[in-house]
C-alpha positions in Angstrom: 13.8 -17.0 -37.9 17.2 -19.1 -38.6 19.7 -16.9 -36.4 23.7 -17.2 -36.9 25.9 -19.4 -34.2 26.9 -16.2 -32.6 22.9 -15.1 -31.9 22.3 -18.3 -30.9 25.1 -18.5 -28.1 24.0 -15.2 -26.7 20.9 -15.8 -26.2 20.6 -19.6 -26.0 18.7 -20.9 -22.8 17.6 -17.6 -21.6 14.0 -17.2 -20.8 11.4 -16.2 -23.3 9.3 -14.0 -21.5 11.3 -11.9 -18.6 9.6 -10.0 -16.7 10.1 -6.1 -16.0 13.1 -6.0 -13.9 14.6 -9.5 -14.6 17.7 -9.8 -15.3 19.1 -10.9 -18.8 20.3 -14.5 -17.3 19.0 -15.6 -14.3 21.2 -15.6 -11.2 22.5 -19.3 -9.5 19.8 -21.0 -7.4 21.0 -22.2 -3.9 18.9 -24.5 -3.0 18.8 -28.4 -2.3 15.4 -29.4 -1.5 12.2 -27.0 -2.7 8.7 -26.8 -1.4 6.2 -28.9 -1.8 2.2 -28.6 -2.3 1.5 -30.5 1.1 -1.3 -32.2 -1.1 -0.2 -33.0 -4.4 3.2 -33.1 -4.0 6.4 -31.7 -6.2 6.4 -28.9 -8.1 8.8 -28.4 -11.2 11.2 -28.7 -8.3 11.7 -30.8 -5.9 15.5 -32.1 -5.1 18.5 -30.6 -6.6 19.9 -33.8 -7.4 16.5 -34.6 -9.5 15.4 -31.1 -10.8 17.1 -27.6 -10.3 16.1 -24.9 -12.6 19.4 -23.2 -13.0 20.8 -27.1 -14.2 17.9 -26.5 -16.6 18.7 -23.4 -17.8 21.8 -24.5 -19.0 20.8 -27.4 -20.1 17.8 -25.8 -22.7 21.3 -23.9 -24.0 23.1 -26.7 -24.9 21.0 -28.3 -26.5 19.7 -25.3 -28.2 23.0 -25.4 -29.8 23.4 -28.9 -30.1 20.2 -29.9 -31.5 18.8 -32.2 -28.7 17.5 -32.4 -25.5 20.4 -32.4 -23.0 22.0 -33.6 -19.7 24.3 -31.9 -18.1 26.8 -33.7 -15.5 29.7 -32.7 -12.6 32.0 -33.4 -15.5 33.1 -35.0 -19.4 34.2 -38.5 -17.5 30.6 -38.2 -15.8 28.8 -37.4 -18.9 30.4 -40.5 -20.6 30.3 -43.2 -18.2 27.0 -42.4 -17.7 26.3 -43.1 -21.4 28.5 -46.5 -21.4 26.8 -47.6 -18.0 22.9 -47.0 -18.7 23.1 -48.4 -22.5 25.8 -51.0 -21.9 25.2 -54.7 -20.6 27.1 -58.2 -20.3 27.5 -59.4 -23.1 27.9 -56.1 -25.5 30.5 -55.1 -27.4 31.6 -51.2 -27.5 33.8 -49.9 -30.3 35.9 -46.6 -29.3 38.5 -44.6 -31.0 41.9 -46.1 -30.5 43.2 -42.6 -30.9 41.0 -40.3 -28.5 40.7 -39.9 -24.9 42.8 -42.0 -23.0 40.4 -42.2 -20.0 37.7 -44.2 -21.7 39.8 -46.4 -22.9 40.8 -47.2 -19.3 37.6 -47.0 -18.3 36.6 -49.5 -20.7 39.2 -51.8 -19.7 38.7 -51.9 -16.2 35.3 -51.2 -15.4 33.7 -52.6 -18.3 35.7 -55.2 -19.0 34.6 -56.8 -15.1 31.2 -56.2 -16.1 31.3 -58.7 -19.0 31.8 -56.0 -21.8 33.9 -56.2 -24.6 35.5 -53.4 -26.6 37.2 -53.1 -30.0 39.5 -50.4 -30.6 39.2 -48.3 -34.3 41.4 -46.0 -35.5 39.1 -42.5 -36.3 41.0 -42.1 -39.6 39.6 -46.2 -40.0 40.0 -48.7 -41.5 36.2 -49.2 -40.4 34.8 -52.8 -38.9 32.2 -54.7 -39.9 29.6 -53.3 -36.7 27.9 -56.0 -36.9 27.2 -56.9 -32.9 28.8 -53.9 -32.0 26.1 -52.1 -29.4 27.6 -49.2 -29.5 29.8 -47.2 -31.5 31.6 -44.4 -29.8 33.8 -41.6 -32.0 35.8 -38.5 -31.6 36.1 -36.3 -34.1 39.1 -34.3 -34.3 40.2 -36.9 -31.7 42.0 -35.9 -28.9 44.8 -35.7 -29.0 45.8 -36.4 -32.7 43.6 -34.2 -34.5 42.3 -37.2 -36.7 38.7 -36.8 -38.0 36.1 -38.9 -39.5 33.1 -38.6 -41.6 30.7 -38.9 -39.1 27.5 -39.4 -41.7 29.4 -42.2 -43.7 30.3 -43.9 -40.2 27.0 -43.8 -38.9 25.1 -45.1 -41.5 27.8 -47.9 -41.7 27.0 -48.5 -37.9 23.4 -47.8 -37.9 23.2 -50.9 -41.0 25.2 -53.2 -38.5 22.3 -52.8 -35.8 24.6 -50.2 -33.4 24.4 -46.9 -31.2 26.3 -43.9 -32.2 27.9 -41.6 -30.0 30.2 -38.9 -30.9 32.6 -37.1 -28.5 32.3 -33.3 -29.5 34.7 -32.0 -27.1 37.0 -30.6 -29.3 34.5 -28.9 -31.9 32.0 -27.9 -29.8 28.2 -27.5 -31.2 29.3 -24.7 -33.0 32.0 -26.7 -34.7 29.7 -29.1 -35.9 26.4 -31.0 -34.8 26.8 -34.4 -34.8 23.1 -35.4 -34.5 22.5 -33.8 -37.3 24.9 -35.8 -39.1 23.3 -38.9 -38.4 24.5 -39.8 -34.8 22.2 -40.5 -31.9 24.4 -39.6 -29.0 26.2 -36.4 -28.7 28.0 -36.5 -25.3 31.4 -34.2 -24.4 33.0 -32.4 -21.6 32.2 -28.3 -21.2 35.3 -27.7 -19.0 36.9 -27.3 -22.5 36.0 -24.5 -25.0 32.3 -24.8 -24.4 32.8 -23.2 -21.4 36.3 -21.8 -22.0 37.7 -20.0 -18.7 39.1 -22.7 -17.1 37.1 -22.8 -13.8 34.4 -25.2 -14.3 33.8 -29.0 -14.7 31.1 -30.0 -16.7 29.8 -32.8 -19.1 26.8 -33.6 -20.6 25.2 -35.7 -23.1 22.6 -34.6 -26.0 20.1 -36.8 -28.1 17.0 -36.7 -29.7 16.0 -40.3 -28.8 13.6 -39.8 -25.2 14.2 -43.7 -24.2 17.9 -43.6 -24.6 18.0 -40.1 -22.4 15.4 -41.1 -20.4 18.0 -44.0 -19.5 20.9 -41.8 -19.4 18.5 -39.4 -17.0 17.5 -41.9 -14.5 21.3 -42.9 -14.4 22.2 -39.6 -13.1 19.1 -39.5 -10.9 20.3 -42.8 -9.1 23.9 -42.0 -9.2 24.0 -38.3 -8.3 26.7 -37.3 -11.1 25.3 -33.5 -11.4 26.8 -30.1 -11.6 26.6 -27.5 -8.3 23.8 -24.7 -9.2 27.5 -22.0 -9.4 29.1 -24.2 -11.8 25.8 -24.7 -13.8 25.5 -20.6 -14.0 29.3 -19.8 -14.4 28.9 -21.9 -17.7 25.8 -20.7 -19.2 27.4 -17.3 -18.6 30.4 -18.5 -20.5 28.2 -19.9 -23.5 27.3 -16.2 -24.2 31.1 -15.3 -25.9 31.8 -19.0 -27.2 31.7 -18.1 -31.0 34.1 -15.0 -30.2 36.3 -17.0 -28.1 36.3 -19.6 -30.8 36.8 -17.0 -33.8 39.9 -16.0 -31.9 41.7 -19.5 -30.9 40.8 -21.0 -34.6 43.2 -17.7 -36.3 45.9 -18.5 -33.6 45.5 -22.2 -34.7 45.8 -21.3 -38.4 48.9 -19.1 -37.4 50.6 -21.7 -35.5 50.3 -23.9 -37.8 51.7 -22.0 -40.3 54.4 -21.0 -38.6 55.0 -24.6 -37.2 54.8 -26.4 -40.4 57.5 -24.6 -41.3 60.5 -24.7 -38.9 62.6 -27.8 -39.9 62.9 -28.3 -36.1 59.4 -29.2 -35.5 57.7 -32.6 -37.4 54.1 -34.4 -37.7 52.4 -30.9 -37.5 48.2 -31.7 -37.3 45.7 -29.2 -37.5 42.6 -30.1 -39.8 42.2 -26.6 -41.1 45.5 -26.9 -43.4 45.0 -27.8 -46.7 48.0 -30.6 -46.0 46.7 -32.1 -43.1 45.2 -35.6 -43.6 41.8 -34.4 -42.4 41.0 -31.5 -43.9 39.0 -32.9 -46.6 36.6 -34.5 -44.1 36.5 -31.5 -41.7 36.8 -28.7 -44.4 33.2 -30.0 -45.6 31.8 -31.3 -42.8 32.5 -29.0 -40.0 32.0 -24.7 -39.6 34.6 -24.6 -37.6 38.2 -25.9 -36.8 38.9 -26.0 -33.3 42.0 -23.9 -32.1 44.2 -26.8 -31.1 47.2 -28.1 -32.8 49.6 -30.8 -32.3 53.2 -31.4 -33.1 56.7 -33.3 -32.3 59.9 -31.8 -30.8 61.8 -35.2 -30.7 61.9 -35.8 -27.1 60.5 -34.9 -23.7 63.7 -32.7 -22.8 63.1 -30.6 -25.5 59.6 -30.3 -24.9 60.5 -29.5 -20.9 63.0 -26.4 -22.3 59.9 -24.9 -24.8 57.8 -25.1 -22.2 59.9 -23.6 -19.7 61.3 -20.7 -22.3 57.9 -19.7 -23.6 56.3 -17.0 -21.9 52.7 -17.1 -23.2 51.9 -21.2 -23.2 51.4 -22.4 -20.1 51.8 -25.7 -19.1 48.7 -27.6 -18.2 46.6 -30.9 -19.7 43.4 -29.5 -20.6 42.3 -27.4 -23.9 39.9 -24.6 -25.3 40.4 -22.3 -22.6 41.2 -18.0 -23.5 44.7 -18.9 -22.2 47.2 -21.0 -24.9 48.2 -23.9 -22.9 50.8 -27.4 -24.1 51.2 -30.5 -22.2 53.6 -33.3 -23.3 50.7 -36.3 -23.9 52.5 -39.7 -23.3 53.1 -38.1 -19.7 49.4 -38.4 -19.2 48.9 -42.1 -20.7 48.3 -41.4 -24.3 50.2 -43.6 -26.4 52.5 -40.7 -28.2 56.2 -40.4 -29.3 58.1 -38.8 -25.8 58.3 -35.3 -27.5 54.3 -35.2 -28.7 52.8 -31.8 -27.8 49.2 -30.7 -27.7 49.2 -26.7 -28.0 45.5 -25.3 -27.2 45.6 -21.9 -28.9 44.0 -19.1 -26.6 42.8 -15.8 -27.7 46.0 -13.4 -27.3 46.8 -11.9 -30.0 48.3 -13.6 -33.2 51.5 -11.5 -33.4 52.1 -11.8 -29.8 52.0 -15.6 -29.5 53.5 -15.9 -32.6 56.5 -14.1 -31.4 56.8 -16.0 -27.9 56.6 -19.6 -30.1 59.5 -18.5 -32.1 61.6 -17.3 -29.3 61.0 -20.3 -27.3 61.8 -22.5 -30.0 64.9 -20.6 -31.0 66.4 -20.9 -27.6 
């Protein structure tokens, strides 16, 4: 039986067969190194840094939702440089959005570039490349933090005929957004300290695909290096996976709100959120994903203005990360994105509408 996104988060990775007594999700497993058959040797478990069944657990959820096999890591940066490292050599070229996380880019042009690899940088909205002799093509859709989004089947195929790897960054969507692999991608990789998880207390990455030698890569990556998730943090964010499509639900009719309400004040400009019918991207997200995520993006002119609505609003707090039940802002070109000074990301939480709505107008007003 096909089951709706909110039946599948509730009951994704939970065991199939519990027995009397169990509970409904298995507690946390403490527990580094497990016993061995003095003869044969390991058992499913071994070494916490190898195999760990509560690591497991959540890693038969995501990918339940996702639509692959999964890795999870100790965090998003984790969960992609373990991608770029493993499939990358000297020699390769990588294309990543110009417009998404700022962090790869650095990554790529520090660490990657010393290890002989090359990177192009593509807009999400395009103009495309030719990918011939790309090795990998890397895209986030909405990116972060402009809200841009690209049709990830048309893109794929483009880069799949030029002989590359696709990987798509589905932080901001989430597997109940949209499922990349479906769409034609091979690589689904993205950070779970965002809505996945959605509380705010948790680091996580991982990286999903249904192609066994490129995980198997990926896998023995993470083996060698060590880049995994405590057994706490492992079970704190299956428990969170439970309430994702409510907590979703929620932020995406504050974003539609704010948007609204943004778009129009003649004090605020270059208002993005994909779900409204004026933004650049809703025709490519309005077909190709379930969901819009609850963040939105706008301008307030300069950084001093975006200090006093930050300051004056009761409701938004200020921090850099998104998707969590509380709405937060940050001012992006203080973090190294390359945004206009008064550039805010607003994550939409799950208060309620008329309450947030009301805080934004009085903190704009004053």
């Amino acid at each position: 039986m096909t089951y709706s996104d909110g039946t599948r988060a509730v009951h994704a990775g939970l065991p199939e067969k519990p027995e009397v007594g169990d509970p409904f999700l298995p507690g946390p497993v403490f527990a580094a190194p497990f016993h061995l058959d003095p003869v044969t040797g390991p058992g499913q478990n071994d070494y916490a840094r190898t195999q760990h069944p509560t690591r497991r657990a959540l890693e038969a959820a995501i990918g339940q939702l996702e639509g692959g096999p999964t890795l999870v890591f100790a965090s998003g940066q984790a969960a992609i440089t373990a991608l770029l490292l493993s499939v990358l050599r000297s020699g390769d070229t990588v294309a990543l959005p110009a417009d998404g996380y700022f962090t790869v880019r650095a990554f790529a042009e520090g660490t990657l570039r010393e290890l002989g690899v090359s990177t192009i940088l593509v807009p999400t909205s395009g103009p495309y490349p030719d990918f011939r002799g790309v090795r990998l093509v890397l895209l986030e859709t909405p990116a972060n933090p402009g809200l841009d989004v690209c049709d990830i089947r048309a893109v794929s195929a483009a880069a799949h005929a030029g002989g590359a790897i696709v990987a798509v960054d589905n932080t901001a969507a989430t597997p109940l957004g949209q499922n990349p692999l479906a769409l034609g991608a091979d690589v689904v990789v993205a950070s779970g300290t965002k809505a996945l998880t959605g509380h705010s207390d948790v680091l996580l990455g991982y990286v999903s695909s249904g192609d066994d030698a490129l995980l198997g890569k990926v896998e023995t990556w993470r083996k060698q290096t060590g880049a995994v998730p405590g057994a706490f943090d492992c079970w704190l964010a299956h428990r969170s996976i439970a309430t994702l499509d409510l907590r979703l639900a929620r932020q995406t009719a504050n974003a539609a709100a704010v948007a609204d309400l943004l778009a129009a004040r003649p004090d605020v400009t270059g208002v993005r959120w994909p779900g409204l019918p004026s933004d650049p991207s809703y025709a490519v997200a309005s077909t190709q994903m379930r969901r819009i995520p609850g963040i939105v993006s706008f301008d307030l002119g300069s950084a001093e203005r975006v200090a006093r609505f930050l300051t004056a609003a009761s409701l938004v707090f200020a921090a850099t990360s998104f998707g969590g039940v509380h709405t937060t802002a940050d001012r992006r070109a203080q973090f190294g994105d390359d945004t206009a000074p008064g550039f805010v990301r607003l994550s939409c939480g799950i208060e309620d509408a008329a309450d947030l709505l009301a805080d934004l107008t009085a903190a704009l007003d004053g």
